[in-house]
C-alpha positions in Angstrom: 0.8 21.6 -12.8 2.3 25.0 -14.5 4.7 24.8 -17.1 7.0 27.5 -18.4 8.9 28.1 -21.5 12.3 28.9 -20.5 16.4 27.8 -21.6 14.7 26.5 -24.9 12.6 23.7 -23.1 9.2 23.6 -21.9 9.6 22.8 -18.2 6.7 21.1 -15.6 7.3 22.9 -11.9 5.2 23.6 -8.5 5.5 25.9 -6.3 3.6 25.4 -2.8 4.0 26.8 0.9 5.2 30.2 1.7 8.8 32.0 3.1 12.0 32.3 1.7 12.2 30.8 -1.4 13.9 27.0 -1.7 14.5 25.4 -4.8 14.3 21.4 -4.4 16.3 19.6 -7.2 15.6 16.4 -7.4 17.7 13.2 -7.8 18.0 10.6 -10.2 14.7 9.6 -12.5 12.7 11.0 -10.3 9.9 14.0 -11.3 6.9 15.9 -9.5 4.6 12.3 -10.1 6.2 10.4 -7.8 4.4 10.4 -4.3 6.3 12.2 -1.3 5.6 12.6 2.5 4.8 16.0 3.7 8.0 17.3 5.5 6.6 19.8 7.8 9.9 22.1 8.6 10.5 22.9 5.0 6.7 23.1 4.0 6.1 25.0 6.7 8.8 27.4 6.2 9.6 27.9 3.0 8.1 29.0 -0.3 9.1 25.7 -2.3 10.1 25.3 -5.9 10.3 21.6 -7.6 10.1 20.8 -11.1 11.0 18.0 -13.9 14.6 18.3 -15.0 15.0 18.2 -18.8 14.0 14.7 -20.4 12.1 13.6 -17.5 8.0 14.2 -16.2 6.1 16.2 -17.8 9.0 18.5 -18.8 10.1 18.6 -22.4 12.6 16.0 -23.8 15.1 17.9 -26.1 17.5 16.1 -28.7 20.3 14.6 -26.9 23.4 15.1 -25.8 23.0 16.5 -22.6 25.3 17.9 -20.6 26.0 19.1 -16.8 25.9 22.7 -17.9 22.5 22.3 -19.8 20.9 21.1 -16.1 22.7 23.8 -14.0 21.5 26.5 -17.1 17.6 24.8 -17.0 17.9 25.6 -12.8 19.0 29.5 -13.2 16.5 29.9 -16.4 13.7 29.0 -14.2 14.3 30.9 -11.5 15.1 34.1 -13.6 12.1 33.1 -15.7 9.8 32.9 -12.2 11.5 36.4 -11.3 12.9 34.5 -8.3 16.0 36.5 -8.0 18.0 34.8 -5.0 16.9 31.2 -3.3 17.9 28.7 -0.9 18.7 25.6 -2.7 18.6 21.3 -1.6 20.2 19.4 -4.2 19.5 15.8 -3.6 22.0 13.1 -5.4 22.2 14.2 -9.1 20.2 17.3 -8.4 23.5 17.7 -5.8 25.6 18.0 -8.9 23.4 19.8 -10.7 23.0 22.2 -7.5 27.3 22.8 -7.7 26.8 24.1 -11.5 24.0 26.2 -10.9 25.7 27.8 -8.1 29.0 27.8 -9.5 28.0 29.3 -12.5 25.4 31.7 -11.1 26.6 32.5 -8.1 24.2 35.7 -6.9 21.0 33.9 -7.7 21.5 31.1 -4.3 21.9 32.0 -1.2 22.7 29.0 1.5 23.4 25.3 -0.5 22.3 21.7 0.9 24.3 19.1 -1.1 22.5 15.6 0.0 23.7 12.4 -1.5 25.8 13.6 -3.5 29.6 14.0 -5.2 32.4 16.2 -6.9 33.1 13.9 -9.5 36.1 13.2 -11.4 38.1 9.9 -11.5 38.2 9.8 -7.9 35.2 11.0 -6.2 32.1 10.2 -8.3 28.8 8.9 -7.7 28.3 5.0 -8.5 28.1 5.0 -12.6 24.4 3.9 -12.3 24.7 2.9 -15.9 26.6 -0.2 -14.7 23.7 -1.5 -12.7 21.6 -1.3 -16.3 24.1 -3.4 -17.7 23.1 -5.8 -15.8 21.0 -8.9 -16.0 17.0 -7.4 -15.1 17.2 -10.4 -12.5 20.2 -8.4 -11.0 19.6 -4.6 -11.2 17.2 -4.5 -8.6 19.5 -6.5 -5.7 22.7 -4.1 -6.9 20.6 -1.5 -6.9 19.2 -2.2 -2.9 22.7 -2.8 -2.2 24.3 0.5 -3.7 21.1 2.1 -1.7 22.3 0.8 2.0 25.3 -1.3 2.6 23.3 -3.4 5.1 21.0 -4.8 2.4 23.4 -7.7 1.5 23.7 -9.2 4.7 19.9 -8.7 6.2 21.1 -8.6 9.3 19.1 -5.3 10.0 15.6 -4.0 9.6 15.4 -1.5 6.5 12.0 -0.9 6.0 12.9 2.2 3.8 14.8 -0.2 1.6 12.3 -2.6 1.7 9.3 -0.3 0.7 11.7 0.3 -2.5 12.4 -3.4 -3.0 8.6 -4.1 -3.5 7.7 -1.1 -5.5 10.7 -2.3 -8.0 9.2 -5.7 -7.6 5.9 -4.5 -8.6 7.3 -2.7 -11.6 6.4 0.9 -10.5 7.8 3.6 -12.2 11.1 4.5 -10.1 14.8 3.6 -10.8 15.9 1.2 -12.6 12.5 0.1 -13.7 12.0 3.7 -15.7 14.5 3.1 -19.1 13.3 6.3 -20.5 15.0 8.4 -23.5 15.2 11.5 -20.8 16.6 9.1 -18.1 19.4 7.3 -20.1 20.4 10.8 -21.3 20.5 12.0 -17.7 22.7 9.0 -16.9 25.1 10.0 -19.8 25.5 13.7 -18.3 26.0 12.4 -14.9 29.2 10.7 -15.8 30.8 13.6 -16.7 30.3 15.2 -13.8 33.5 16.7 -12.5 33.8 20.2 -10.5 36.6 19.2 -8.3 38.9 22.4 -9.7 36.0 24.5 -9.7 34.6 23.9 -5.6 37.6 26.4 -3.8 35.7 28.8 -5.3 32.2 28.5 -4.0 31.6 30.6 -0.8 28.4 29.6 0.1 27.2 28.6 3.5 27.1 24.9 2.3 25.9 21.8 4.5 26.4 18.3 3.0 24.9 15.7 4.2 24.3 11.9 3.8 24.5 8.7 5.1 26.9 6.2 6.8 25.7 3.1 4.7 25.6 4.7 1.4 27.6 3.3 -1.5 26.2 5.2 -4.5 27.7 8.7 -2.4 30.1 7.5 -0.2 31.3 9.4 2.7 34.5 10.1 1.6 33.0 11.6 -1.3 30.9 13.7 1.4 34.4 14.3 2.9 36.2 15.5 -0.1 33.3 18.3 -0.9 34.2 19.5 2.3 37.3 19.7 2.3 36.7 21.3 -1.2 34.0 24.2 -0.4 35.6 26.6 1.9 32.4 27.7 3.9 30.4 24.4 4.8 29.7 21.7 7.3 29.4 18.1 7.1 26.9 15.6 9.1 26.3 12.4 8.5 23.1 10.6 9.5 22.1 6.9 10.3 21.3 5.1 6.7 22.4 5.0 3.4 21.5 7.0 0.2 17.8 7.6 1.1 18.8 8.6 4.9 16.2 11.7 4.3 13.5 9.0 4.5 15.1 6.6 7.0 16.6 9.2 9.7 13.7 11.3 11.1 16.4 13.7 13.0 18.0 14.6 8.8 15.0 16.5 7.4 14.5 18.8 11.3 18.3 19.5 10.7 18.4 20.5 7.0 15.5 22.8 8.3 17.9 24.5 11.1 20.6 25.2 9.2 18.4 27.1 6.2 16.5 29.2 8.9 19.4 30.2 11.5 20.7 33.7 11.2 
C-alpha cells in the first residue's frame, strides 16, 4: 500500500474503483489490514479513498496528545496532498466525528456527508467512553463490549450472527477492539472523549444523511436524533441492528449508495 507524507505524519492509504471521489473514514481501531466484504454500490461507483488514521496501521504514530482537530486536519492534508480537491465523504463511528471536523473546518473540500454510527458529543450526546469497557476486568470487556455493539446480545433471545462472528474473533484474540491496546489506539480513545461539536453543527450545510441502528448502545439513536436536529440540511434513517448495522442490514449499504449518487 502507498504512503504519503502529509500534516507532519507519514500516512498508509488506498485508493481503488473509479467515479466521484469518496473518502471512507474508518471507525474505532480499525486500519486498511483488517478484512472487509466487497460492497458492490460503492465500489462500483465511486473512486474510493481509505487510509490509517494517525497512531494506527501502517500510518505513523506521532508523540501524543492527540486531539479531534489533528484527525479532522490529517483528513483535509490527504486529500489536498492527493490533489483531490472536493469528495464525498462516509464517516463511520469515530471516523463520524472525525468526518464533522473535517467538514466543519474545511468546508469546500466535501461535498455530500454520511455520518454512520456516530455522535455530536458533549455531556449529553456522546458516544459510549470506550475507555470504560478497558477498565474493565479482560474477562468482562469482551461481553460489555457485545452488549454496547447490539442491545439484543444480553438476552440471546435473537440470532446475531454479525455479533457472533465478532464474539469469536475476540475470543480468538484477533487483532480488533478491545483485544488491540496499542499506543495509537489508547491515544485515539483519549481524543475521542473530547469530542464535542454541538455549537459548531447549525452551521454545516451539507446534504448530510445519518444513519444507524435501532439496537445500538455505543451511538444511540437519540444521539442520531440530536445531529439532526442539529445539521440543517440532512436526513435520518435508521436500520434493523445495532452499531455494526452496515454488516447486519443488507438494505443500509444499497441506501447509503442512493443518497451519494441522486441528483
Amino acid at each position: 500500500m502507498p504512503y504519503i507524507q502529509t500534516n507532519g505524519i507519514n500516512i498508509c492509504y488506498e485508493i481503488s474503483g473509479n467515479g466521484y471521489p469518496l473518502l471512507i473514514i474508518s471507525g474505532t481501531g480499525a486500519d486498511l489490514r483488517t478484512p472487509r466484504a466487497r460492497i458492490p454500490d460503492i465500489d462500483e461507483n465511486f473512486t474510493v479513498l481509505r487510509y490509517d488514521q494517525r497512531g494506527l496501521g501502517r500510518t505513523e504514530v506521532p508523540a501524543p496528545p492527540y486531539s479531534m482537530d489533528d484527525y479532522g486536519n490529517d483528513a483535509a492534508a490527504l486529500l489536498s496532498a492527493l490533489d483531490i480537491k472536493k469528495t464525498n465523504v462516509i464517516g463511520i463511528s469515530f471516523g463520524g466525528m472525525v468526518a464533522q471536523h473535517l467538514t466543519l473546518k474545511y468546508p469546500n473540500m466535501v461535498n455530500k456527508l454520511v455520518l454512520a454510527c456516530t455522535s455530536p458529543g458533549g455531556p449529553e450526546y456522546s458516544s459510549f467512553d470506550l475507555r470504560i469497557v478497558l477498565q474493565q476486568s479482560v474477562a468482562k470487556q469482551a461481553s460489555l463490549w457485545l452488549q454496547l455493539l447490539d442491545s439484543r446480545y444480553e438476552k440471546r433471545e435473537t440470532n446475531l450472527p454479525i455479533i457472533t462472528a465478532v464474539e469469536e474473533l475476540i475470543t480468538a484474540g484477533k487483532r480488533i477492539f478491545p483485544n488491540n491496546l496499542t499506543p495509537g489506539l489508547l491515544n485515539q480513545l483519549e481524543a475521542r472523549s473530547t469530542h464535542d461539536v454541538i455549537h459548531l453543527l447549525p452551521d454545516l450545510n451539507h446534504s448530510t444523511l445519518i444513519v444507524g441502528g435501532y439496537h445500538d448502545l455505543v451511538a444511540p439513536e437519540q444521539n442520531l436524533q440530536k445531529l439532526h436536529d442539529l445539521i440543517p440540511n440532512s436526513v435520518t434513517k435508521i436500520f434493523e441492528g445495532g452499531h455494526l448495522f452496515m454488516l447486519q442490514d443488507p438494505t443500509a449499504w444499497p441506501q447509503i449508495a442512493s443518497f451519494l449518487l441522486e441528483d
